[in-house]
C-alpha positions as CSV (number, residue, x, y, z in Angstrom):
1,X,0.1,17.3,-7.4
2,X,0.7,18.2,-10.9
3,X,-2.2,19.1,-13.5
4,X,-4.8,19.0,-9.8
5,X,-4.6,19.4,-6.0
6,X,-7.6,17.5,-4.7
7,X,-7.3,14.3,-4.0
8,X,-9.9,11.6,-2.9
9,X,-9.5,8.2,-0.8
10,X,-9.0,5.4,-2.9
11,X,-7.9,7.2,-5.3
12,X,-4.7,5.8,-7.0
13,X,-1.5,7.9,-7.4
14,X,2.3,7.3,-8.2
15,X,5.1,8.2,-6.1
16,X,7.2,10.8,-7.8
17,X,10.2,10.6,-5.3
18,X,11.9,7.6,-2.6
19,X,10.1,7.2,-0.2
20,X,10.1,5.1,3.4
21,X,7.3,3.8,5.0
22,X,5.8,5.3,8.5
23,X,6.9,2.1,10.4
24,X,10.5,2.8,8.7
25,X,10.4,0.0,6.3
26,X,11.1,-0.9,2.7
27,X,12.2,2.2,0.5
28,X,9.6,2.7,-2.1
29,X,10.9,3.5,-5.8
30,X,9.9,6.5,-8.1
31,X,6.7,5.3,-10.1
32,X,5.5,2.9,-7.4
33,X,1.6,2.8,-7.2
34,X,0.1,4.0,-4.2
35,X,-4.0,4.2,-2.5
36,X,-4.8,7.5,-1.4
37,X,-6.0,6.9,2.0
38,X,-6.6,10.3,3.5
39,X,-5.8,14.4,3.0
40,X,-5.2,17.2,5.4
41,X,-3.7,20.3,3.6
42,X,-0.7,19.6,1.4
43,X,0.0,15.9,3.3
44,X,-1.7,12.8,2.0
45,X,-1.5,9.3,4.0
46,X,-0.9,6.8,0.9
47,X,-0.9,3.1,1.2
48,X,1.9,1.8,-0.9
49,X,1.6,-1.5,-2.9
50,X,4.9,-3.8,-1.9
51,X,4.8,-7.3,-3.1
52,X,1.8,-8.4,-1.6
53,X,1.0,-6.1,0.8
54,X,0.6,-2.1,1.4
55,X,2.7,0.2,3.5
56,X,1.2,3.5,4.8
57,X,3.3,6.6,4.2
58,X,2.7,10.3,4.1
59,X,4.1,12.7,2.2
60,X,2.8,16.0,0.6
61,X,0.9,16.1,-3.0
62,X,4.1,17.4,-4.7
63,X,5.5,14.0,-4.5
64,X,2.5,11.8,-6.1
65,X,1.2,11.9,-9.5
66,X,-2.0,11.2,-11.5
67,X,0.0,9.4,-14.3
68,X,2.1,7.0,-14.3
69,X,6.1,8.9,-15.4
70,X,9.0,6.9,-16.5
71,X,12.3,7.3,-14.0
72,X,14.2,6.6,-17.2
73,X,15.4,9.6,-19.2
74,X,14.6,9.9,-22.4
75,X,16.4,8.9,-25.4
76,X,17.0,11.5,-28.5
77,X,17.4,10.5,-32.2
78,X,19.2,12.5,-34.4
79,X,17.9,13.1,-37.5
80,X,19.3,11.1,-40.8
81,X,20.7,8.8,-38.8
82,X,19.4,4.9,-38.3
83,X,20.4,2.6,-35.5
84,X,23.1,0.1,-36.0
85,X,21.5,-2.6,-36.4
C-alpha cells in the first residue's frame, strides 16, 4: 500500500483501481473512499462509501491508498507561454 503496509480497522483508504462489490454490485471508481474493516496478509475487507450506504469489498493493499490521488493526468505548461485567455 504505497509509502506503508499495515493497515488498521477504521482506518480510511482510497481505492487505487475499479473495483466491484462482494455481493456483485455497483462498480466503485478510482479515488473512491473506503473503511478498512479487516487484514489477513496482503487482502483487506474495505467497506466502500456509495451514496448513502457502504459496500464490502476485498482486495489486496496494492490497490488502496493513504492519500487521496487524482485519476486525471496531469497537465504540463510550457515555458514562455501564457494561456489564451
Amino acid at each position: 500500500m504505497g509509502e506503508e503496509t499495515d493497515t488498521s480497522p477504521g482506518e480510511v483508504v482510497y481505492l487505487l483501481a475499479e473495483l466491484r462489490s462482494d455481493a456483485r454490485g455497483p462498480v466503485h471508481e478510482i479515488g473512491s473512499r473506503a473503511r478498512v474493516l479487516g487484514s489477513d496478509g496482503d487482502r483487506l475487507t474495505l467497506a466502500v462509501v456509495h451514496g448513502t450506504e457502504e459496500d464490502v469489498v476485498t482486495c489486496t493493499k496494492a490497490l488502496v491508498s493513504r492519500r487521496r490521488r487524482s485519476p486525471a493526468p496531469r497537465r504540463f505548461g510550457f515555458r514562455g507561454i501564457s494561456p489564451a485567455s
